[in-house]
SERO-4910 file (N, C-alpha, C, O; in steps of 0.05 Angstrom, whole numbers):
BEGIN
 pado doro    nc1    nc2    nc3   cac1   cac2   cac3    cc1    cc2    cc3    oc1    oc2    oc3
  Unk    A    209   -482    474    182   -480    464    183   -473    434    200   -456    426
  Unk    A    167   -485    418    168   -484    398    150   -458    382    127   -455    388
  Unk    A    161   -444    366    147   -418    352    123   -422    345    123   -444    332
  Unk    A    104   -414    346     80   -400    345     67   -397    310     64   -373    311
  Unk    A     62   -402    291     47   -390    264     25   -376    273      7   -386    286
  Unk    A     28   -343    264      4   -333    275    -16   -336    247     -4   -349    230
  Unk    A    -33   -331    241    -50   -329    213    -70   -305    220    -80   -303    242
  Unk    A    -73   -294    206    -97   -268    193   -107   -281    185    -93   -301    179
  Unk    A   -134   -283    180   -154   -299    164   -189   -282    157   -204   -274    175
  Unk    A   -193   -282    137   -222   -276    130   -242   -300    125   -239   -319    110
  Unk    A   -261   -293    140   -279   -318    133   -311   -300    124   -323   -281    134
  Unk    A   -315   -316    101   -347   -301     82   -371   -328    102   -371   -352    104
  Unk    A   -388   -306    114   -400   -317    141   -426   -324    121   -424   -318     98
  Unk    A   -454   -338    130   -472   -343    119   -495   -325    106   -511   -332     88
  Unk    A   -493   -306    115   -507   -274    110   -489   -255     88   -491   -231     81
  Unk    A   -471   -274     81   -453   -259     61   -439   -235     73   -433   -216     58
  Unk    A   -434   -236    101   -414   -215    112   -389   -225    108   -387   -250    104
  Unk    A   -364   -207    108   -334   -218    119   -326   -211    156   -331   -191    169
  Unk    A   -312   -237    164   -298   -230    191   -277   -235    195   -268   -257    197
  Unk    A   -265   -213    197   -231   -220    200   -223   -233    237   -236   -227    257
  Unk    A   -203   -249    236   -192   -247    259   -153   -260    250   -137   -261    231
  Unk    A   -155   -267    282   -120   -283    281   -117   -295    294   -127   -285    314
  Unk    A   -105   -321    301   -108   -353    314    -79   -362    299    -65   -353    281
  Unk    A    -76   -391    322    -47   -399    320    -54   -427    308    -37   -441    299
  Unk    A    -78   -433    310    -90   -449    299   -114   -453    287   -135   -458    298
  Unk    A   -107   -451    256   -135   -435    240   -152   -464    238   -177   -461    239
  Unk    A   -145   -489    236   -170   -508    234   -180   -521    255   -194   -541    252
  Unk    A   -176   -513    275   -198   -507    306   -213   -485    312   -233   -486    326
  Unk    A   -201   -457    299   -212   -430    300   -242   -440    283   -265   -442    290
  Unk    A   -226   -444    253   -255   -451    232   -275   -464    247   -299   -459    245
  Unk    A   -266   -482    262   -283   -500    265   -307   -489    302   -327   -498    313
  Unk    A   -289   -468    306   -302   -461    332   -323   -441    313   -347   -440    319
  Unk    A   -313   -425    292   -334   -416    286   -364   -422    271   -386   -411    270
  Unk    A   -352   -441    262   -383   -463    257   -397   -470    277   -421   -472    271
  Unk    A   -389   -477    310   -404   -484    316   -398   -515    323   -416   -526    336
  Unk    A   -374   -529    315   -362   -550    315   -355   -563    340   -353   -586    349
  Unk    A   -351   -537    349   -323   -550    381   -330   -510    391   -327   -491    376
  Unk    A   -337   -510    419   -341   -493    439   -320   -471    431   -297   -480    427
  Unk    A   -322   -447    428   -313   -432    428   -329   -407    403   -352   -402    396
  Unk    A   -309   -399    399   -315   -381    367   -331   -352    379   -340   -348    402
  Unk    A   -329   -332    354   -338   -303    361   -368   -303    364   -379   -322    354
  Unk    A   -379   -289    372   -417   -280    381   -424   -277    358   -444   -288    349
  Unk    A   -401   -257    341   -411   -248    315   -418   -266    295   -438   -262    280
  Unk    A   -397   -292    292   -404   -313    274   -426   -337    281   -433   -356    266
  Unk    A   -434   -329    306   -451   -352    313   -477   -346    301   -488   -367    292
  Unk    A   -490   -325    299   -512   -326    289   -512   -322    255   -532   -320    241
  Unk    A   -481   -322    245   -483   -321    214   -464   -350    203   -446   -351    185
  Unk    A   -473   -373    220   -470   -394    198   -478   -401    178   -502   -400    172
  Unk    A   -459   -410    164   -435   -432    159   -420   -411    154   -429   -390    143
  Unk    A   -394   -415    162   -369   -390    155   -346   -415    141   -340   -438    147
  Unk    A   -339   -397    122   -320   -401     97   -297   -392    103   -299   -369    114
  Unk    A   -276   -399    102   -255   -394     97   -246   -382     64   -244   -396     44
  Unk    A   -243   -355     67   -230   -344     43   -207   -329     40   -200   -325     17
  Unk    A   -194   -320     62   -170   -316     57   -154   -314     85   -161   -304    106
  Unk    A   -131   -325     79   -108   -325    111    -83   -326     99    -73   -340     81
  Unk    A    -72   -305    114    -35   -306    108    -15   -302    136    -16   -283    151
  Unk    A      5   -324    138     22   -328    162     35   -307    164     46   -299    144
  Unk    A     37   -292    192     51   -268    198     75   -288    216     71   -310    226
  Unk    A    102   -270    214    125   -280    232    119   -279    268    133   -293    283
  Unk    A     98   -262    279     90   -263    305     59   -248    309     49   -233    292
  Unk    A     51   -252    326     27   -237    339     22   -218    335     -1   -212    326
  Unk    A     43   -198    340     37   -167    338     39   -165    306     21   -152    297
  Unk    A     53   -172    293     48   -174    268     13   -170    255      1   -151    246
  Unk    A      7   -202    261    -18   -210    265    -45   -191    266    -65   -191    253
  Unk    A    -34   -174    292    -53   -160    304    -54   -140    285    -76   -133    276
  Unk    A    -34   -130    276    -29    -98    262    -41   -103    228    -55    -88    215
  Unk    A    -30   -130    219    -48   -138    199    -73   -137    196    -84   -123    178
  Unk    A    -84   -151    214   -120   -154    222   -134   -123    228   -154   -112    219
  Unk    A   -117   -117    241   -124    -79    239   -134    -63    214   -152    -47    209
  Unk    A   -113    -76    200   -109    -56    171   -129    -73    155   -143    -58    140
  Unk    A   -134    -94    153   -162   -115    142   -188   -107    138   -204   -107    120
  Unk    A   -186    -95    174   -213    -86    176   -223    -60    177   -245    -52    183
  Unk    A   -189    -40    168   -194    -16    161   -211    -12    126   -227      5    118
  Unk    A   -200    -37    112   -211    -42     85   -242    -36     83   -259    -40    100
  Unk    A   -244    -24     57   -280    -26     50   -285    -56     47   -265    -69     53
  Unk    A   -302    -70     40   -319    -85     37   -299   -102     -3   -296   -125    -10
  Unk    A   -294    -78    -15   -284    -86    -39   -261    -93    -44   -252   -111    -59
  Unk    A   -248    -74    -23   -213    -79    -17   -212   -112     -8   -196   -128    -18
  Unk    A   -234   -120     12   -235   -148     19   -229   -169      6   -214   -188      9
  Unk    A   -257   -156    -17   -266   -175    -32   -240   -183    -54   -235   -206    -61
  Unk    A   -227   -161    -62   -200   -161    -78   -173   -179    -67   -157   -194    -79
  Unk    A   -174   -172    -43   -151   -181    -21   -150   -215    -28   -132   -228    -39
  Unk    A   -178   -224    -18   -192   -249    -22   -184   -267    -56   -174   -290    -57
  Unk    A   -193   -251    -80   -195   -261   -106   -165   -257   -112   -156   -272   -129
  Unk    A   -145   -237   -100   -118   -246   -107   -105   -270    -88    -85   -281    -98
  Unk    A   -111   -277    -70   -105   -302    -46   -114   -314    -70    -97   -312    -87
  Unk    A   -143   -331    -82   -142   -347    -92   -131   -357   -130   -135   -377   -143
  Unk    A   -120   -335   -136   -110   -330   -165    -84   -343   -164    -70   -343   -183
***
């Protein structure tokens, strides 16, 4: 069986919130959270269109998990910083 890419990812939701999560496959995740294809969080369904703004590949899951932890221990600015250095 072939290894796994886990991804952290922040997405800037339509209400101008951030939602972090982690998926092995981030352009079906994106796309469940639009609303595209069946699935996706409660939380993003009522704040479409969600953006992709920042994701970085962890070596496994638990990785993943402990990342996304510490994400959403961040303020709101830490985010927003996290985010504008991903795209720099």
């Amino acid at each position: 069986m072939a290894e796994q890419s886990w991804v952290v990812y922040l997405l800037k939701c339509g209400d101008n919130t951030l939602y972090c999560g982690v998926t092995t496959d981030l352009d079906r995740r994106l796309r469940q959270h639009n609303g595209e294809v069946k699935g996706g969080a409660k939380y993003t369904q009522a704040r479409r269109p969600c953006e992709l703004v920042y994701q970085q590949v962890c070596e496994d899951k638990s990785t993943a998990m402990k990342r996304e932890y510490d994400i959403k221990q961040f303020s709101r600015i830490q985010k927003e910083q996290l985010c504008s250095k991903a795209g720099a």
